[in-house]
Phi, psi and omega in degrees: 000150189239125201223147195241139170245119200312172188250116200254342181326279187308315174299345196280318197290314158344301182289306207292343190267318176273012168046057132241102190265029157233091192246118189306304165000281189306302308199295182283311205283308191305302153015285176278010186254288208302342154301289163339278187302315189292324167278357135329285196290333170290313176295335163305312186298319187278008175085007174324299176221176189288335197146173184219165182244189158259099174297099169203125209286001209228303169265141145271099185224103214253121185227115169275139149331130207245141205246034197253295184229106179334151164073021204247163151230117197315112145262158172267191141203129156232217150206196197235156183191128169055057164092346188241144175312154166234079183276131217258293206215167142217190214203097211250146189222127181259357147213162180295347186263352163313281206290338145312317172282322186291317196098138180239195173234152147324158188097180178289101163284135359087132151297120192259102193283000000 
C-alpha cells in the first residue's frame, strides 16, 4: 500500500503572500499528513507492520522498529550519490508527536512488509 503526504510549501506560500494565515486548505492538508504519519507510526510501534519508507531516488528515509532502543521507532535517513546509500543519520523517536515534531518530507510512502 501506498500512502501520499501532500507537499504544503506552495499552500504556505499562498497564505504568506495573501497576509492570511487562516487558510483552511492548509490547515485541512496538514491535518491529514500528520494523521497518515501518525498511523504509520502506531501500526509500526504495535508491530502491525514492519515500518514504512520514503519512495525516493534521491532521500532515504526509513522508520523502523529501533535498534538502539526498545520500544522506540527508529529513522534511518541518508541519500543515494552514483547509485549508493550514503547513510547519514538516525533518530530514535517515542511517539508519533516526536516524529511530527522531527519533521517528515512530502511524498510517496511504502510499507516495509
Amino acid at each position: 500500500m501506498i500512502y501520499r503526504i501532500k507537499n504544503l510549501c506552495d499552500e504556505s506560500k499562498r497564505m504568506i503572500r495573501a497576509k492570511n494565515f487562516n487558510y483552511p486548505q492548509y490547515e485541512k492538508d496538514s491535518q491529514r499528513n500528520d494523521l497518515i504519519i501518525t498511523r504509520l507510526f502506531e501500526d509500526t510501534a504495535a508491530g502491525k507492520i514492519k515500518g514504512f519508507y520514503l519512495v525516493s531516488d534521491q532521500d532515504f528515509k526509513a522508520y523502523h522498529r529501533s535498534t538502539k532502543e526498545t520500544g522506540k521507532i527508529q529513522l534511518s535517513s541518508g541519500f543515494y550519490r552514483d547509485g549508493e546509500l550514503v547513510p547519514c543519520y538516525d533518530v530514535q523517536l517515542e511517539s508519533a508527536a516526536d516524529l511530527i515534531r522531527e519533521g517528515y518530507s512530502s511524498g510517496l510512502y511504502k510499507i516495509i512488509a
